[in-house]
C-alpha positions, 0 to 999 in steps of 0.5 A, a space after each residue: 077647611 084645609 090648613 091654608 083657610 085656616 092660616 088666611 083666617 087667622 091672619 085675617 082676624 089677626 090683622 082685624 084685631 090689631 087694628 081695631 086695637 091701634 083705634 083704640 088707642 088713638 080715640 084715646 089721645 094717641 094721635 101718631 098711631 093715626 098714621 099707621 092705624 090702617 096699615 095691618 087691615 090693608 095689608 090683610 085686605 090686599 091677600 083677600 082673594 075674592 070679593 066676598 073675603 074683601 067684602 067680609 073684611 071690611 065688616 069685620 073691620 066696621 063692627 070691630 
């Protein structure tokens, strides 16, 4: 894997992560971070450059 895969990988799971984690916290009564819960996921989904990554991402963030 060259350096970049590794960046975009990692801002991927970054991305994931911080949002699973923010749907977390509003199952738990947080109710304004619904607001902006999706924002890191879609902000990573957006660098996707091919189908397969937008399609990875997507189950990353449903099992996630």
């Amino acid at each position: 894997m060259k350096h970049g895969a590794l960046t975009r990988a990692g801002l991927s799971l970054t991305g994931t992560l911080a949002s699973a984690l923010l749907l977390a916290f509003y199952a738990h009564g947080h109710w304004w971070l619904g607001l902006v819960l999706l924002v890191p996921w879609l902000l990573v989904l957006d660098r996707a450059r091919s189908l397969i990554a937008s399609l990875a991402l997507g189950l990353a963030m449903a099992v996630g």
